[in-house]
Structures are given as structure tokens and as C-alpha cells.
C-alpha positions as CSV (number, residue, x, y, z in Angstrom):
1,X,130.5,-58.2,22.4
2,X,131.3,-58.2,19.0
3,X,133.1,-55.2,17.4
4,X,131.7,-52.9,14.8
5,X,135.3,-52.2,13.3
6,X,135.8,-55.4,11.7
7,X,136.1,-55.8,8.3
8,X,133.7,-57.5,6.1
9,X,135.7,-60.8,5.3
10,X,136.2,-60.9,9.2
11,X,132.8,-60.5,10.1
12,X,132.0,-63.1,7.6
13,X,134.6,-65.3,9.0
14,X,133.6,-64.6,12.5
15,X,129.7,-64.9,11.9
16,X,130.9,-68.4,10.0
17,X,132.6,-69.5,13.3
18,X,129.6,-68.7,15.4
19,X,127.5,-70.7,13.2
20,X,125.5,-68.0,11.5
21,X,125.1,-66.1,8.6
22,X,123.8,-62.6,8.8
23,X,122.7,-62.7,5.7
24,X,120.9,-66.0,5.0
25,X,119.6,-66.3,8.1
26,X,118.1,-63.1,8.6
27,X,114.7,-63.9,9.0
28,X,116.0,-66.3,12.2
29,X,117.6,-62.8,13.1
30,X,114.2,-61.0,13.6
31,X,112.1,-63.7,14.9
32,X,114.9,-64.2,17.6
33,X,115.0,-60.3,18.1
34,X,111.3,-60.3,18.5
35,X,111.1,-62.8,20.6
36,X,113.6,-62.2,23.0
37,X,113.9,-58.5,23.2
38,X,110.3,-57.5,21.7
39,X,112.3,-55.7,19.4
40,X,110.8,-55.9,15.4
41,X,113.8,-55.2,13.6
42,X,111.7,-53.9,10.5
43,X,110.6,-51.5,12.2
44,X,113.7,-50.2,13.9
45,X,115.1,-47.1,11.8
46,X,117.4,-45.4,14.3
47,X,119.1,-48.8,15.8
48,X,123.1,-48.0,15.7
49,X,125.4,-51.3,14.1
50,X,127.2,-51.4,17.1
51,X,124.0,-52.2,19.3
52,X,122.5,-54.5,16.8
53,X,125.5,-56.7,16.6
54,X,125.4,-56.2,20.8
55,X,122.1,-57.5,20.7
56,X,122.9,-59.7,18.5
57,X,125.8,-61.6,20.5
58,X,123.2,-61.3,23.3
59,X,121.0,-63.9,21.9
60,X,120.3,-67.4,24.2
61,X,119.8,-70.2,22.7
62,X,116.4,-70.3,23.5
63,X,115.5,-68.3,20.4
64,X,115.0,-69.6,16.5
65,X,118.7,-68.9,16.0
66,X,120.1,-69.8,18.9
67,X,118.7,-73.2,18.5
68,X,120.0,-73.3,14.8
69,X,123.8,-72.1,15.8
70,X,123.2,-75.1,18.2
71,X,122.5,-77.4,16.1
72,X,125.5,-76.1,13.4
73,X,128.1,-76.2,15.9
74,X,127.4,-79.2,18.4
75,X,130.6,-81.2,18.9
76,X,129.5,-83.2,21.6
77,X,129.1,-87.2,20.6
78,X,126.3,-87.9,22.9
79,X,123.9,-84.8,21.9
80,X,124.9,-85.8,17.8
81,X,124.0,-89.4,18.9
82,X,120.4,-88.0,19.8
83,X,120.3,-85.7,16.3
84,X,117.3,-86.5,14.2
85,X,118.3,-86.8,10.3
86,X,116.9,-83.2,9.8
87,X,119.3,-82.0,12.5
88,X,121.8,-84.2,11.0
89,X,121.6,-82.3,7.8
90,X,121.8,-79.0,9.3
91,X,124.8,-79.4,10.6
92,X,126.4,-81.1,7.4
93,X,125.2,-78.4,5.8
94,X,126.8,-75.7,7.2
95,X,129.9,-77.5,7.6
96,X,130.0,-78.4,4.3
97,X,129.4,-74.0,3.7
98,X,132.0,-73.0,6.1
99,X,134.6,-75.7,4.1
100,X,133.6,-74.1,0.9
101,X,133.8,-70.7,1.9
102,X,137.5,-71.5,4.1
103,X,138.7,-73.4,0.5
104,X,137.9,-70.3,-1.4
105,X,139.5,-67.9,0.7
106,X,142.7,-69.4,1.3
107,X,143.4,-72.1,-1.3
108,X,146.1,-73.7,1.0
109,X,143.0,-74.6,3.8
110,X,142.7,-77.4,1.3
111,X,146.0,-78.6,1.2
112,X,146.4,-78.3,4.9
113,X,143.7,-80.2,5.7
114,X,144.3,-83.0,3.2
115,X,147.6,-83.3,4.3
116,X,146.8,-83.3,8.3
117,X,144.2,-86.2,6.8
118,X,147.1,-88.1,5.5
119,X,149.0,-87.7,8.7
120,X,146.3,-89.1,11.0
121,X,146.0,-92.2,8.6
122,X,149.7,-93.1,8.1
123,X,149.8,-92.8,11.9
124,X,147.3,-95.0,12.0
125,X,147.6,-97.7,9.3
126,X,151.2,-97.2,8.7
127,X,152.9,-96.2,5.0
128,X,153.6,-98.7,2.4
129,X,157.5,-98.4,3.1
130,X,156.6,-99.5,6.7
């Protein structure tokens, strides 16, 4: 369950993590409400934060967004070898969003990244001093 006391650049990071956006993909949101629980969000006045982001957690990957976090967040070789190019771009897409959005709020992501990057390949093709 995810907590309604987080703050918004912790929801955001934490929404970014689970491979959504609650923003963007809002419209996946609903359909997924509606066709899961029934439930058309629209319409819903009196619905507390606290349940929707229940509900919300609750989701199966059955559902429009479910299959979309699926497809942003699969690590597993064999199911990317089986990825059609549109899947393909999904999924570079939102990494590409979560990279942008991780560089611009902490500026030394970047640098840590670059320099685990040049680790891994002096490790593995040696230095020039070598």
C-alpha cells in the first residue's frame, strides 16, 4: 500500500520506480480502474487519496496500465528478446524519462553513473597505463 504522506518529489520518484506516471498516464488510470474495479473515476467525487492510491497499488497487470508498467520495467532477457519494436520503444522511452528526470534532480546521478560506466569498461578492456 502506498502512503498518502509522501511528499510530492517522493511520490514522483516512487511512481517513476513503479513505472508510471500519475499524471501522463491518467487516462491508463481510469480505463484500468474501470475495468478492474467498475469504478469510473470521473465520476467519483467523494473517493479519499488514501484509497485511490490503495486501489491504485491494487492494480494486476491484466489492466491497460498494468500491461504498460510491464512493458516499462521488464528486465528479463528472454521476455525483451520477444518485445515487438513498439514495445521496444516503450520501454526506451520511459527509461530515457526516468534518466532525465533522476539527472535533473540530483546532478551527481550523472556523474555516478558515468563514472560506474568507466569502471565496468576499464575492468573489462583494461586502461591505457595497463
Amino acid at each position: 500500500m502506498r502512503s498518502s504522506r509522501l511528499g510530492f518529489g517522493q511520490m514522483a520518484a516512487k511512481q517513476s520506480a513503479d513505472g508510471y506516471d500519475l499524471f501522463e498516464d491518467y487516462g491508463l488510470i481510469e480505463a484500468s480502474f474501470a475495468q478492474q474495479y467498475g469504478i469510473r473515476l470521473r465520476h467519483e467525487k467523494d473517493m479519499p487519496y488514501s484509497e485511490f492510491t490503495t486501489l491504485l497499488a491494487g492494480l494486476d497487470h491484466e489492466t491497460p496500465l498494468g500491461r504498460m508498467v510491464q512493458i516499462r520495467t521488464e528486465d528479463d532477457k528472454d521476455q525483451l528478446k520477444a518485445f515487438t519494436p513498439e514495445m521496444r520503444k516503450i520501454r526506451r522511452d520511459w527509461q530515457a524519462k526516468v534518466a532525465k528526470k533522476m539527472a535533473a534532480q540530483n546532478p551527481n546521478w550523472v556523474r555516478e553513473q558515468l563514472g560506474g560506466l568507466q569502471a565496468a569498461f576499464k575492468a573489462a578492456y583494461g586502461s591505457k597505463d595497463d
